[in-house]
Structures are given as C-alpha cells and as structure tokens.
N, C-alpha and C positions, 0 to 999 in steps of 0.2 A: 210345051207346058201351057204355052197358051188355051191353045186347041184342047188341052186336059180342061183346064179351070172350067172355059164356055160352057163343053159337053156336060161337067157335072154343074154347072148353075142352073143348064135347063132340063135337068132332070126333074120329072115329078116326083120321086122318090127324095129329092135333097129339098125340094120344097117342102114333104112333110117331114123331115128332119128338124124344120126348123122348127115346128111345132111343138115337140116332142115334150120340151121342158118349158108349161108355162108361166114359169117366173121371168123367162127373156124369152117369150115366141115372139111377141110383136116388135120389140126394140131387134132381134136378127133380122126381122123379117123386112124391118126398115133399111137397114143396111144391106140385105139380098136386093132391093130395088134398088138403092142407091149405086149399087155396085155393077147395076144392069152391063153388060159388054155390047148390048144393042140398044136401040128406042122404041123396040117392040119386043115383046115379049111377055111369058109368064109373067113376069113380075108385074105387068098392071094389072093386073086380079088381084092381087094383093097388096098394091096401094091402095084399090077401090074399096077392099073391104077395111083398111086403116082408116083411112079416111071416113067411112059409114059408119066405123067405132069410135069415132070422135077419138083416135091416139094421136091426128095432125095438130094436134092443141096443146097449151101447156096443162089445161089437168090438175094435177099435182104433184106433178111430175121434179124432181130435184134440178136444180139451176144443172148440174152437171147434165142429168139424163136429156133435159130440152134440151142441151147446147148440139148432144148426139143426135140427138132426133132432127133437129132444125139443119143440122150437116147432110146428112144423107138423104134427106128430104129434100132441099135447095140438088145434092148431086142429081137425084130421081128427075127433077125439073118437075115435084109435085106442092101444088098450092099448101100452105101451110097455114097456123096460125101464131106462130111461136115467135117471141119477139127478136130486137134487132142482136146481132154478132155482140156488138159493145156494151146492149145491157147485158145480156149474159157474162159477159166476161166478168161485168160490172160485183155480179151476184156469184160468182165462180168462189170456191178455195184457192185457185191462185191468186185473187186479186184480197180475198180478206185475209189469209192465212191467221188466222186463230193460234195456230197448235204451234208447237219448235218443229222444225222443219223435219226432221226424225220421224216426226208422230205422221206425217202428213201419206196419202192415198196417191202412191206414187204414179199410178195408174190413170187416179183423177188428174193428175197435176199436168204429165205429158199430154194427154189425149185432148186435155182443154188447148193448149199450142197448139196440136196437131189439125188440130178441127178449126181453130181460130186463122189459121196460117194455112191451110188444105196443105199439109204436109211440108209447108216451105213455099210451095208454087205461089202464093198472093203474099202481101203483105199484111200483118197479124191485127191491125188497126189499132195496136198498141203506142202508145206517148213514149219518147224518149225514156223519160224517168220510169213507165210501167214497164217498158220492156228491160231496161239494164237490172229492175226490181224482181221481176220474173227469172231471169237470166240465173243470177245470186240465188233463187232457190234451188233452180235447178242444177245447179255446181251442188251447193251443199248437197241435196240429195242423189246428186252423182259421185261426191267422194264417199256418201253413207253408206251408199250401194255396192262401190267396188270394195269395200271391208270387208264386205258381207258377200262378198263372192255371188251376188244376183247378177248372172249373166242376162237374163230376160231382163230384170229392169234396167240395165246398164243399156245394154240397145237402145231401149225408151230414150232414155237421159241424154245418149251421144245426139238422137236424131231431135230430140227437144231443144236441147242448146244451137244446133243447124236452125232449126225454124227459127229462133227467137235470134239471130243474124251472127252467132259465133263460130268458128271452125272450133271444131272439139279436139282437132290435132295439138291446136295453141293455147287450149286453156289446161290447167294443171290436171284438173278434173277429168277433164276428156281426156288426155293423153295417157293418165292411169285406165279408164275404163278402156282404149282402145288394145292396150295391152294386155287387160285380164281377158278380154274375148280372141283376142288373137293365141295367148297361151293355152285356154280351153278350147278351142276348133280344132276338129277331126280334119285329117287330109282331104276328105271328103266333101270339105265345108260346113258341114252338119255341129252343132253344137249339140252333147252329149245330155244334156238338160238344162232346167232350167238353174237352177247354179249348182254351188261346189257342193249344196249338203243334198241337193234334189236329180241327181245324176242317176243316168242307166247305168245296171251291170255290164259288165264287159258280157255276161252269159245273156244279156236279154237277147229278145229275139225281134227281127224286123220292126214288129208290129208296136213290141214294148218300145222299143227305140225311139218308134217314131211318136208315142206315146206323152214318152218324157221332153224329147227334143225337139219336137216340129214347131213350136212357139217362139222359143229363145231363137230355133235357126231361121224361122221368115224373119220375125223382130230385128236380126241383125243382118240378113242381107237386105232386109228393106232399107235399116237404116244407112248399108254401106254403098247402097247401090245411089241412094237421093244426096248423099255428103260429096261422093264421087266423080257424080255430074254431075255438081254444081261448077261454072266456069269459075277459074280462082281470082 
C-alpha cells in the first residue's frame, strides 16, 4: 500500500488532478508537498510556484485555512509567512466558539486539534483549562454526531478527543462512537459510507462503493490505527 500511495503521488497526472477544481488547487497542492514520502521530488515545483503566488502568506486567508496551510508548510520544511501555532489557535472557532456546539463545523473543529497536535504526536500548546475546554466540545459534538449516525465525523471526534489527551474507550462519548463504527464496518473493514442516511447500495458497484466509503473508512482506520499505538 505504501509502494501504491508513492507511485501515485509521483505521478504527473495526480499532480494535474489537483488542479483540476480551482477553488482548492493551491490549499491540495500544499498538502501534496507537505505530504511529500521523500525531500526530493515533484513537489518542490510546486512549492516554488506557492511561494511566487504569495499563497505562503496569510492573505486573507480564514484563521482556520492559515492554521492548514501553516501545518503542511512547516511538514514541507517550506519557509512560510503565517503566524505562530498559538496565535492561530488564539483566533480559531475552537477557541471563540460563538455558536451552540450543534451549529459548530465539525470538520473545522477536529482538524484545528489535528494540526495543532500533528495528529497526537506533539503536544497541542494548549493550557490545562483550554484544553479540558476543548475536550467538552468535542464530547458534545461527538454524542451529537453519534445520533446522527455520522460515521465520518465520529472517526474525526474519537481521534480529536486522542489528540486533546483522552482515551475515547473511557469517555461516554467515545465509547458510544466506537460502537456505532464497530456496528457499521464491513468484515472487510470498509465502512459502507459516510453515515446511516449516506450509505452504498448493497447493488453498488466497486467504484460506487469506494465512492461513498473510501473517506469514513481511511477517517476510521487512521483514527484506530494512531488510538491503538498509543502505549496505555
């Protein structure tokens, strides 16, 4: 699988893919660098041209979209201009939360952890009281989620609660979401879509399958693989 990913990341043909839709060519195309599997390669040609497009800047860019760009930028090991980890946090939706936890961009919410915390592997630079503060969101919007049968966001939320220093086995929240994904997984491991109302037919075919399901099922073995090896 490895040897799969490489081969297709140094395709020319997956580098114009990412182009293809330019409302997010440049923000993939920061994260195809970041994600480089070598220190050489295609991908510094298209750093170089980020960087000539002034996109290594903040811009005008949304506190969430700098915190993305300033992540996979630091992983590239490409000079940036985008401020520090903590003022972002600073200016994030996780740290103002405006809205009831309901209303909140569940997507935004996880991925600012994820980025803040490189998935768990550093520490989030979060204060005691921000991070137990944080935490409580993302419980509330992990029992929200498992109502609502979002197996893709439940992944999110198990592995957000990991980063932000919980086992999700021992909080109530987690132990419900790890049971709704455990009931909807294929023998196969494949999760059937992204939840109960966004499911493949049983008649789909390969391609539909992998369609509906290829998100929800990385989402949840990324999230089972990084909870797993963590030493307890």
């Amino acid at each position: 699988m490895t040897a799969l990913v490489e081969r297709v990341w140094r395709s020319p043909e997956f580098v114009r893919l990412l182009a293809l839709d330019p409302r997010y060519a440049r923000q993939f195309q920061v994260m195809y660098a970041g994600l480089a599997p070598a220190p050489e390669g295609p991908h510094r040609a298209v750093l170089a041209r980020l960087a000539a497009d002034g996109y290594l800047a903040p811009n005008r860019k949304s506190p969430y979209l700098r915190l993305e760009t300033r992540y996979y930028a630091d992983l590239a090991g490409a000079p940036h201009l985008i401020e520090s980890y903590r003022e972002l946090y600073e200016s994030s939706l996780l740290a103002r939360r405006a809205l009831p936890v309901a209303d909140l961009d569940v997507c935004n919410v996880t991925h600012t952890v994820f980025y803040l915390s490189d998935f768990g592997f550093r520490d989030s630079g979060l204060t005691s009281e921000e991070r137990e503060r944080a935490l409580g969101v993302v419980e509330e919007l992990t029992e929200h989620s498992v109502r609502r049968g979002e197996w893709d966001l439940v992944g999110k939320l198990l592995l957000a609660q990991f980063c932000l220093g919980a086992d999700p086995a021992r909080t109530p929240s987690g132990a419900a979401g790890l049971r709704l994904l455990a009931r909807a997984q294929r023998p196969d491991g494949a999760m059937p879509g992204r939840s109960s109302t966004d499911r493949a037919d049983e008649s789909a075919t390969p391609v539909m399958l992998f369609r509906k399901a290829y998100q929800a099922t990385l989402v949840t073995a990324l999230a089972s693989l990084i909870i797993s090896a963590s030493p307890a």
